[in-house]
C-alpha positions in Angstrom: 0.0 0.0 0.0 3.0 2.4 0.9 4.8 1.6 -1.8 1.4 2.6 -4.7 1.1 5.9 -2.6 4.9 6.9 -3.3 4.5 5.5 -7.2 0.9 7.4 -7.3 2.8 10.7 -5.6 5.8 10.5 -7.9 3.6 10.3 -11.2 1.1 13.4 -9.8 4.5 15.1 -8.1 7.3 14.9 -10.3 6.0 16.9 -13.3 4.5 19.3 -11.0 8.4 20.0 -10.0 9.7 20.2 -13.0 6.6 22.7 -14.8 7.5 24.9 -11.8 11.3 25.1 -12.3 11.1 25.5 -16.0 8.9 28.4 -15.2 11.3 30.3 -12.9 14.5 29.5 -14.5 13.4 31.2 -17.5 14.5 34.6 -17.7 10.9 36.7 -18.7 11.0 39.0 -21.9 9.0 42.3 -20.4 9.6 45.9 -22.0 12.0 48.9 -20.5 8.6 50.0 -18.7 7.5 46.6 -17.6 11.2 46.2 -15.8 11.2 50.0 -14.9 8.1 49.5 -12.7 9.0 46.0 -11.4 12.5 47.4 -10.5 11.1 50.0 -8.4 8.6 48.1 -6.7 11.8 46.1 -5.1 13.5 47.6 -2.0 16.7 49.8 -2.5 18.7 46.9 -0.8 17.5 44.2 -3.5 18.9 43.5 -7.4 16.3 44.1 -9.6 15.2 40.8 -11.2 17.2 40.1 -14.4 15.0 40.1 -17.6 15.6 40.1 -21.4 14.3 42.8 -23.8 14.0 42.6 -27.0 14.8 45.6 -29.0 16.7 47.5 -32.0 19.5 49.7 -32.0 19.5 53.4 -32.2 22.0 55.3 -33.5 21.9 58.6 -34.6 23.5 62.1 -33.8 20.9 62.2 -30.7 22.0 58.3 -30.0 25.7 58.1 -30.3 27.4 54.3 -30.3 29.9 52.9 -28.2 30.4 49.5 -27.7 30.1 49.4 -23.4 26.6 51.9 -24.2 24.5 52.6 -26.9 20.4 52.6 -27.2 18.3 50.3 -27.9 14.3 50.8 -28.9 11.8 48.1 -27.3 8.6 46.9 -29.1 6.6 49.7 -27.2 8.7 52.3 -28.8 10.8 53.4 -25.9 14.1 54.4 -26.6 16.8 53.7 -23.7 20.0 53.6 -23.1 22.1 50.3 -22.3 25.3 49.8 -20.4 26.6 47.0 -21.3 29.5 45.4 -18.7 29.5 41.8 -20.4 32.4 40.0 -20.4 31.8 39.0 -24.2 33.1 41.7 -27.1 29.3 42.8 -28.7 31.2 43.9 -31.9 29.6 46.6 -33.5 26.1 47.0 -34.0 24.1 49.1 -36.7 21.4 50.7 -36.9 17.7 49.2 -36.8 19.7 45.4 -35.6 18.0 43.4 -33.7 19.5 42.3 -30.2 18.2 40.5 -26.9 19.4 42.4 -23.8 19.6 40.3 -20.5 19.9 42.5 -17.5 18.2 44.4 -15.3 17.0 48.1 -15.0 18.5 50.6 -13.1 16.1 53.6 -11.9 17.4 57.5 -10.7 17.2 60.5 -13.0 18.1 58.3 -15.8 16.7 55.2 -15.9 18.9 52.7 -18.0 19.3 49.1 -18.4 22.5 47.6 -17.2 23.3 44.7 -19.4 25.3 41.1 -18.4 24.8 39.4 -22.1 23.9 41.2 -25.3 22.6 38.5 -28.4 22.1 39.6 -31.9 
């Protein structure tokens, strides 16, 4: 009898586990305002939770490039900046690419996202 309840468990159990890691070990794709507004919602002592953004590359004479920080626009139309401290080489990026930014936002005056990984 013991042993059907641990066979019955395991069967009802074990995906259970594994649907609920799969869910948080993926990294969500939210916009800048999405993260923005999570990011503040966390206390000052706590890292924002890292997310990926899709988004295309600005650059223009408002929206110089440099590799370590250049802009990005997000599928809700909002530009912002990224500063990217990645241990990877980026390479360069022209206008209108499209890259995946894994970070997380930083608020203040100037909200920006800081960038770990950048993917084209």
């Amino acid at each position: 009898m013991l042993r059907k309840i641990i066979i019955i468990s395991l069967i009802i159990g074990l995906p259970i586990v594994i649907y609920i890691a799969l869910q948080h070990g993926q990294v969500q794709t939210v916009s800048f305002k999405k993260a923005l507004s999570e990011s503040g919602q966390k206390a000052d002592s706590e890292q924002a939770t890292k997310v990926k953004i899709a988004a295309g590359v600005v650059i223009d004479e408002q929206h110089p490039y440099k590799p370590e920080e250049f802009y990005v626009v997000d599928p809700e139309s909002s530009i912002f900046p990224v500063s990217y401290t990645g241990k990877d080489p980026i390479g360069e990026l022209k206008n209108g690419q499209s890259v995946q930014v894994y970070g997380h936002v930083h608020g203040g005056a100037t909200p920006y996202f800081h960038a770990s990984q950048v993917v084209k």
